[in-house]
Each structure stands twice: as structure tokens, then as C-alpha cells.
C-alpha positions as a LaTeX table, in Angstrom:
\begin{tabular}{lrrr}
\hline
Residue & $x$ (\AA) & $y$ (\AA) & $z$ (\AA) \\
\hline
Unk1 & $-21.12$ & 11.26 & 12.80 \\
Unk2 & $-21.94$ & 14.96 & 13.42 \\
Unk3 & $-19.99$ & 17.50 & 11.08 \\
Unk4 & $-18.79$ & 20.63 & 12.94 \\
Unk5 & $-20.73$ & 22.61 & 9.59 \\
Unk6 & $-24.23$ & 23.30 & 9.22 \\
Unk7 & $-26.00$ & 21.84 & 6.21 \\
Unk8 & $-26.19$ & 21.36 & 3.08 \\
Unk9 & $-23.01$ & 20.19 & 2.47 \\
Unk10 & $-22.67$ & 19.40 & $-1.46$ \\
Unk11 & $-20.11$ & 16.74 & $-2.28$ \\
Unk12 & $-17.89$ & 18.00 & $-4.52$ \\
Unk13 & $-15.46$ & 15.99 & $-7.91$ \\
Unk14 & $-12.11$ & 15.21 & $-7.30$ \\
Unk15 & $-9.59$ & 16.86 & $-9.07$ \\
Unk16 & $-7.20$ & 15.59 & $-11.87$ \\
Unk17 & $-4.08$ & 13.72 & $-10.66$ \\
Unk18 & $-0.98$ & 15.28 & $-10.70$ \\
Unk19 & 1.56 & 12.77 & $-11.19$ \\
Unk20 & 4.30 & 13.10 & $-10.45$ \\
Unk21 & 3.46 & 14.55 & $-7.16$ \\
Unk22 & 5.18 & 17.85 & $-6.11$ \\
Unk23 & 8.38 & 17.29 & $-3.65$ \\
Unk24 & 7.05 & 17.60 & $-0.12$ \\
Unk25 & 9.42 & 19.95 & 2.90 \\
Unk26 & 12.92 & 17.57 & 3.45 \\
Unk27 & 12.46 & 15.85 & $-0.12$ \\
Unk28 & 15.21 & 16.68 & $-3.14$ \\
Unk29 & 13.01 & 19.20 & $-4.90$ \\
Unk30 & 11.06 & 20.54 & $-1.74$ \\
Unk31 & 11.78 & 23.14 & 0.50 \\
Unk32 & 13.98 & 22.40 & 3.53 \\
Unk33 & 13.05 & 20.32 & 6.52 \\
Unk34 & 11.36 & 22.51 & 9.35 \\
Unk35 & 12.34 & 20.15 & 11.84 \\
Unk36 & 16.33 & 19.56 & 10.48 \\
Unk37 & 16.63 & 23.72 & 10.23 \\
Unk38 & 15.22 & 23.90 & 13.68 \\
Unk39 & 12.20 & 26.20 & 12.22 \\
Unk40 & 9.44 & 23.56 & 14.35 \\
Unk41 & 8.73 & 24.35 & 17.78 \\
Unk42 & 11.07 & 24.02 & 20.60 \\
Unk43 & 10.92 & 19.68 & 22.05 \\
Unk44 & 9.50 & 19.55 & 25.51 \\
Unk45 & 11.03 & 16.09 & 25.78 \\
Unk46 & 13.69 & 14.06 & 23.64 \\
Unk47 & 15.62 & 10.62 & 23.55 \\
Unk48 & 17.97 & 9.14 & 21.80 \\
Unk49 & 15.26 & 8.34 & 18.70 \\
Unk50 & 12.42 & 11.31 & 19.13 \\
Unk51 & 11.27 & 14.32 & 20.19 \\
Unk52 & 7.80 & 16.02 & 22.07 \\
Unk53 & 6.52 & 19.07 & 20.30 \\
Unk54 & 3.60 & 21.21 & 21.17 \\
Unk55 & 1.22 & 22.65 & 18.57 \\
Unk56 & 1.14 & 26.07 & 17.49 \\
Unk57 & $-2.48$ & 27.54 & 16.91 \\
Unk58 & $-4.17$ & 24.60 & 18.25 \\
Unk59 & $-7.87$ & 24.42 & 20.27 \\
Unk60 & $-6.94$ & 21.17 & 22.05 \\
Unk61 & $-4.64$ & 21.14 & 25.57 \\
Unk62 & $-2.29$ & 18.32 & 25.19 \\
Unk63 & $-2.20$ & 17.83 & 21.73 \\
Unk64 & 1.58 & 17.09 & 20.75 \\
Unk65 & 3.20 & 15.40 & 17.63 \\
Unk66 & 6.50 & 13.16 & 18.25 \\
Unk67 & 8.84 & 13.16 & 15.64 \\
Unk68 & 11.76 & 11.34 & 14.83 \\
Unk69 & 15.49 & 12.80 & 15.83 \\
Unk70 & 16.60 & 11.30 & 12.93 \\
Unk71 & 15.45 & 12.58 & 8.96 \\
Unk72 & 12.97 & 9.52 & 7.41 \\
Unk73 & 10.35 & 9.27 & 5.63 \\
Unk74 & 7.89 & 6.70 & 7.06 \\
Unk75 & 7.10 & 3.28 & 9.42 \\
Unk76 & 8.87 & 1.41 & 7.01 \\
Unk77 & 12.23 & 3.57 & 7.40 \\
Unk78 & 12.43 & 3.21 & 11.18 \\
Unk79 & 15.81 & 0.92 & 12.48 \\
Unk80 & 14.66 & $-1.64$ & 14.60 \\
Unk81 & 15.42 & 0.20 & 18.01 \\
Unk82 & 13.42 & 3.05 & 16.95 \\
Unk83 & 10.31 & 1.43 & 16.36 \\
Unk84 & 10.44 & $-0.71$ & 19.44 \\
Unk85 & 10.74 & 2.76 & 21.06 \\
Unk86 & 8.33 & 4.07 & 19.38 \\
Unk87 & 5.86 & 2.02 & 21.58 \\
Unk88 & 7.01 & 2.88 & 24.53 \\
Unk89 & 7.01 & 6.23 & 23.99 \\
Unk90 & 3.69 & 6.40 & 22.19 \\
Unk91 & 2.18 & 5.05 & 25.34 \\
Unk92 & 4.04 & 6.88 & 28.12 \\
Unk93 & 2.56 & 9.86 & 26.27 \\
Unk94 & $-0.65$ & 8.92 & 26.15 \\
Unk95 & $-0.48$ & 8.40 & 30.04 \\
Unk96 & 0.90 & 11.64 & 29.91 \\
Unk97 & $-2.00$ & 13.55 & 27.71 \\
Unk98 & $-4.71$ & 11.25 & 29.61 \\
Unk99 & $-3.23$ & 12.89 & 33.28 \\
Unk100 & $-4.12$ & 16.04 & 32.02 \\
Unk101 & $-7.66$ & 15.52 & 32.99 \\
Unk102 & $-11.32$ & 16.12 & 30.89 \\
Unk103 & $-9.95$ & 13.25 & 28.42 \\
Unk104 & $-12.23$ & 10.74 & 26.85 \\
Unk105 & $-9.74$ & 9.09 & 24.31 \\
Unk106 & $-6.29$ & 9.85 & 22.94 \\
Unk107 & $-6.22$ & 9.85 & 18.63 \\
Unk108 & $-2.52$ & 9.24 & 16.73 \\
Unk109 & $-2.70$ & 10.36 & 13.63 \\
Unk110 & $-0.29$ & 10.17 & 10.82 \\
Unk111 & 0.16 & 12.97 & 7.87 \\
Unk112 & 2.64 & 12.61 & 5.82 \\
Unk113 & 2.00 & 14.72 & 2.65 \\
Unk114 & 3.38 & 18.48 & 4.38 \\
Unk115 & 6.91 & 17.14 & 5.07 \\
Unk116 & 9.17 & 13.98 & 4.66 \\
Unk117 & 10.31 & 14.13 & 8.31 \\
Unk118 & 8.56 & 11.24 & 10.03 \\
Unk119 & 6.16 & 12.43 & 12.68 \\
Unk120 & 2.83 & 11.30 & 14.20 \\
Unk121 & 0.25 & 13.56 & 16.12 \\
Unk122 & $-1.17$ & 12.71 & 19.71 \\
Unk123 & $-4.73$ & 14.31 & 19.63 \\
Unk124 & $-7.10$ & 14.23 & 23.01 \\
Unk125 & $-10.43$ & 14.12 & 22.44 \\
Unk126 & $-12.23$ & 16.45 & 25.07 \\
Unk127 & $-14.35$ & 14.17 & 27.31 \\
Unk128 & $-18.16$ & 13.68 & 26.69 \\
Unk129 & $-17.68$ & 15.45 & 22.84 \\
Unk130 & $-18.73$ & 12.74 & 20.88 \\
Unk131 & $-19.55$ & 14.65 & 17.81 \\
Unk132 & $-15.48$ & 14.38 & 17.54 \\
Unk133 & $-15.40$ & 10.99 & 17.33 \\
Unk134 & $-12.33$ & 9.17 & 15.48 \\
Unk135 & $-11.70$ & 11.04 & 12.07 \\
Unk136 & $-14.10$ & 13.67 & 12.96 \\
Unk137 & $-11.83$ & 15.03 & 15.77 \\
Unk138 & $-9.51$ & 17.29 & 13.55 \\
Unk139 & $-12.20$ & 18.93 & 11.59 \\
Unk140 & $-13.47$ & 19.72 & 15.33 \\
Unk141 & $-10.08$ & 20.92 & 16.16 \\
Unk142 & $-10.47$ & 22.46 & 13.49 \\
Unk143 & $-12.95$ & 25.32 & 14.16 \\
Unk144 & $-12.96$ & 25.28 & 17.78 \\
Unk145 & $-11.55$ & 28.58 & 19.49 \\
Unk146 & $-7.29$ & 28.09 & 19.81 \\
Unk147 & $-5.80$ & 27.85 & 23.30 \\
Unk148 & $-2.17$ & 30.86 & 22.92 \\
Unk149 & 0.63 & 29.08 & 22.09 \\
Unk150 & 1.95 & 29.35 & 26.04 \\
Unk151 & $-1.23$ & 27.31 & 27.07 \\
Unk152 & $-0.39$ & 24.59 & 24.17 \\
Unk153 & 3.26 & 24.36 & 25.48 \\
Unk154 & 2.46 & 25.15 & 29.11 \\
Unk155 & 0.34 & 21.67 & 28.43 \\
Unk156 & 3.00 & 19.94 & 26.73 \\
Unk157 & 5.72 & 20.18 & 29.29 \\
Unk158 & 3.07 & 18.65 & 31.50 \\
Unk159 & 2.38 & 15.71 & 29.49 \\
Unk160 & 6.53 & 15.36 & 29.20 \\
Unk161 & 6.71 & 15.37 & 33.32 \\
Unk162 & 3.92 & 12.52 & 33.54 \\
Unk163 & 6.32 & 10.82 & 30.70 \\
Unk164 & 8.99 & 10.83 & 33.49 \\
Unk165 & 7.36 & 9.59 & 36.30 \\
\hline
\end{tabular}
């Protein structure tokens, strides 16, 4: 495991729980859903249970997050169809990402503690860096120089094509 920061790193304590936990974006409490307002990026691809997004202010080409079309929280919430689809789709990107070229592996992720609009992250990992191996990959997306936004989506309507052929 190589950290993208020099060392000594110093461990630090946890901080007190705060229970109850703040509302999150889309929750009663919480500010309104980016995705439901239309305040995320523009989908480079949709169906009938998702949509493609490109990054903003990301260092990776083809990194995308696929959310759902309709507003849930979590794996648990998805109707049967849905998650079925969610396979398919999940995969048919990753073809898409992988025919981008200079890709060793293809990383979902899952955050859920921003927003309570279900959404998962497609992440390449740039071939041959294997200091970004599994979890380390987003700190090294971290602090590596960002691609402009047109690159990101310029990328992302690629990886949608591929999804179509």
C-alpha cells in the first residue's frame, strides 16, 4: 500500500459520535436533492431505471457515477427490475470505461453519506499505477492534476457509445 503523502503520517482519535446523524441532501431535514433539482451534471446516457454522469473536477478519464432515475436511498430500496438492471448496466459500462484504453482495473464504489439519492461511482485505475490499488485509488484521485470538465465529459460520452454497441 503506498500513500500518495510523504511521511510521517500520525494517526489521529476519532471524534465523538453525533447521534442522531445530520439529514444528508434528498432526506426530510437536508437540503434538496442535486440530482431531483437537476443541479448534477448533465446524463450522457439514461434508461428507464438510471442515468451516466461525468465527474466534475476529476484527474481520472472515464470516471462516471450511475445513479438511479428514481429518488432511493440504498441496494436494499431498489424494485426488482432495477437491480437486475443494475448488472447489466454496471458491466456494459465497465466495457465501456475499459475501451477507453491505459486501463488496468475498473473500481465501483459506493458513498452514501453526501446525498440520499442512490448512486455508485465507476473509477478506472490508470494502467501499471499500482500505488492506487483498491481503496487507495481515490486518495490518488485525489491529488493527481484534474483533467477540465470537457475532457471528463468528452470521456464520458465515449464510455456511453461503447455502452451502445
Amino acid at each position: 500500500m503506498t500513500l500518495p503523502y510523504l511521511e510521517p503520517l500520525v494517526p489521529r482519535t476519532p471524534g465523538g459520535r453525533v447521534i442522531p446523524e445530520p439529514p444528508r441532501r434528498g432526506e426530510p431535514g437536508g437540503d434538496p436533492c442535486g440530482i431531483c433539482t437537476g443541479q448534477a451534471t448533465a446524463p450522457v446516457w439514461s434508461n428507464e431505471h438510471w442515468s451516466l454522469h461525468p465527474p466534475v473536477g476529476g484527474s481520472l478519464r472515464g470516471a462516471v457515477w450511475l445513479a438511479a432515475r428514481e429518488h432511493l436511498d440504498s441496494f436494499k430500496d431498489l424494485s426488482p427490475e432495477a437491480g437486475a438492471d443494475f448488472v447489466k448496466v454496471v458491466a456494459n459500462v465497465e466495457r465501456g470505461i475499459l475501451s477507453l484504453g491505459d486501463v488496468g482495473r475498473v473500481h465501483l464504489y459506493r458513498w452514501g453519506d453526501g446525498g440520499s439519492h442512490f448512486h455508485v461511482w465507476l473509477i478506472p485505475r490508470p494502467l501499471g499505477m499500482l500505488e492506487a490499488n483498491g481503496m487507495m485509488l481515490p486518495l490518488w484521485e485525489d491529488v493527481l492534476p484534474n483533467l477540465t470538465d470537457d475532457e471528463l465529459r468528452e470521456a464520458a460520452e465515449v464510455v456511453a457509445r461503447q455502452m451502445e454497441s
